[in-house]
VMD Tcl script that draws the C-alpha trace (Angstrom):
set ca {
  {115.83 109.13 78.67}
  {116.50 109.13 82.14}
  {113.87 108.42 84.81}
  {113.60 110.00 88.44}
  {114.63 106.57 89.58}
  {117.55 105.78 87.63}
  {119.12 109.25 88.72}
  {118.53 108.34 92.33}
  {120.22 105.02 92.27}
  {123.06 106.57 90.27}
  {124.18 109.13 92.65}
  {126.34 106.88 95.24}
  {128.11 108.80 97.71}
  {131.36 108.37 97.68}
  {133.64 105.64 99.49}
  {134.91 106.09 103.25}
  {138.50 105.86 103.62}
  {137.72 104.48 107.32}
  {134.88 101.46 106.48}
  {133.81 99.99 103.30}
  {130.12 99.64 103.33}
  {128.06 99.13 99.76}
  {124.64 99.66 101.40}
  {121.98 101.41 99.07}
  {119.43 103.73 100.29}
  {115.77 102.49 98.90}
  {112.74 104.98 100.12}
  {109.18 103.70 99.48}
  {106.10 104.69 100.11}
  {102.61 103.25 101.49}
  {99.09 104.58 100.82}
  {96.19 103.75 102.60}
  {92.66 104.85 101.94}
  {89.07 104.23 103.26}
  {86.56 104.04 100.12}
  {83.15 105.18 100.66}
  {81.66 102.76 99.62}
  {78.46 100.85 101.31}
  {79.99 97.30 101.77}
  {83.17 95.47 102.80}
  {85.94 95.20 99.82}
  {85.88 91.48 99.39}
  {82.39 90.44 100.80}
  {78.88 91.61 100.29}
  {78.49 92.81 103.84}
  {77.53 96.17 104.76}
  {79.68 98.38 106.49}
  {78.48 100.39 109.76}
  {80.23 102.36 112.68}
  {78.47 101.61 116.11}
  {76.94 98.61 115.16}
  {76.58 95.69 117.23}
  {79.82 93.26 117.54}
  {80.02 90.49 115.58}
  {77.01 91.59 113.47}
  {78.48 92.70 109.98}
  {79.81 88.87 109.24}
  {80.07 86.21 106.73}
  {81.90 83.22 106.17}
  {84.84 85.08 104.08}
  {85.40 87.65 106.72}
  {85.13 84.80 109.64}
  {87.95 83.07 107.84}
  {85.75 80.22 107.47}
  {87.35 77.27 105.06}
  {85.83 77.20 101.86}
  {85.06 80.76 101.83}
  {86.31 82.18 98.53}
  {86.65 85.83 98.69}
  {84.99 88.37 95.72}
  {86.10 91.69 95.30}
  {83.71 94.74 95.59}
  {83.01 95.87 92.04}
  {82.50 99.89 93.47}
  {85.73 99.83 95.34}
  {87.70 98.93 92.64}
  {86.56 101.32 90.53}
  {86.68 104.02 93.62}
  {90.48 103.08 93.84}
  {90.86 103.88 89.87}
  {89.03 106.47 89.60}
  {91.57 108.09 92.97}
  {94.35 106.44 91.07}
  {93.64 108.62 87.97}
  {93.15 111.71 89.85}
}
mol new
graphics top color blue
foreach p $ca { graphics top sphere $p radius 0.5 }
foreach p [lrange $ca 0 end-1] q [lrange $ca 1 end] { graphics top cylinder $p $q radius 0.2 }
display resetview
């Protein structure tokens, strides 16, 4: 059995007769999404458009040392639940 991938990467064009070049052409892609969901995804703090600066912050999302990030139990199930779709 033969997946999409394999055929792509086994139709090579064919060689030049004026330069030798062995380059492969690798497409990928990248998703981003924005989960509804009603805090950050790896801290407890609450998300908010217009709020004040510098008021939806913790130690993990200051950077702080120590800080041990924890992911958000809703978005991960958010992202499966679009993954499945």
């Amino acid at each position: 059995m033969r997946t999409i991938a394999t055929t792509f990467m086994a139709a090579k064009p064919p060689p030049s007769k004026f330069f030798k070049m062995e380059y492969e052409a690798v497409i990928g892609l990248e998703v981003h999404v924005q989960l509804d969901t009603r805090s950050k995804m790896f801290t407890r703090v609450g998300t908010g458009f217009g709020q004040p600066p510098n008021t939806l912050t913790d130690p993990v999302v200051l950077g702080l040392p120590g800080a041990l990030p924890v992911m958000n139990r809703e978005a991960i199930e958010k992202s499966i639940k679009v993954g499945l779709l």
